[in-house]
C-alpha positions, 0 to 999 in steps of 0.5 A: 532517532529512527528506528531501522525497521521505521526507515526500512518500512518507509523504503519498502513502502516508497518502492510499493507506492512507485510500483502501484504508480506505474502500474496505474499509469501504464494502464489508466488509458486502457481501463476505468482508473479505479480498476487500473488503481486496484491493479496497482495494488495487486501488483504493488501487494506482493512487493509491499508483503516480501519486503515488509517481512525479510526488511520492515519487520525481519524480526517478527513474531509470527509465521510467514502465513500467519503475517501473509494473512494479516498483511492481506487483511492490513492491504486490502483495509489500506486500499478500501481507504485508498479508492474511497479517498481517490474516487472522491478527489478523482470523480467529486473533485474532478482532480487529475488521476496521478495526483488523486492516486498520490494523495490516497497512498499517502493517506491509506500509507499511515493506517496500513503502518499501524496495522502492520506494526502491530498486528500483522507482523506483530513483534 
């Protein structure tokens, strides 16, 4: 059986990704993609962090900047991962930048549950 905060984190991290996607696609023809790619995941932090904190893991251990610090920390680890995996299928696989950018969430996705399961809002 799936646990409410496995089901919550997957919600919560589904509507992030679609976020980071929109943002990415609303602004790749007006900037180089990596960089539409890093403001989509500013933009998609924030609706990551708060919906991970009061949905994902409302019953975590520590404070609010306690897990905001982390959770930075967690993020930008996923989105290292994320641009090294989505330059390489973008630029040395010459794949089209909306595919490249969903296999990169989908990768940096499981380092980031980890992560954040058990060190950013360690329960």
């Amino acid at each position: 059986m799936v646990s409410a905060s496995t089901l919550w984190f997957l919600a919560v991290g589904g509507t992030a990704a679609l976020t980071h996607m929109g943002v990415f696609a609303l602004t790749q023809h007006a900037m180089w993609p990596e960089l539409a790619n890093a403001l989509g995941f500013v933009i998609a932090f924030f609706v990551s962090f708060t919906g991970h904190r009061r949905l994902s893991f409302q019953d975590a251990g520590t404070s609010i900047a306690t897990s905001f610090q982390r959770f930075s920390v967690t993020a930008l680890a996923g989105f290292a991962s994320n641009e090294v995996v989505f330059v390489l299928l973008l630029r040395g696989l010459n794949m089209p930048a909306l595919l490249a950018l969903l296999i990169a969430l989908v990768f940096a996705a499981g380092q980031t549950f980890v992560l954040s399961r058990f060190w950013a809002f360690r329960r």
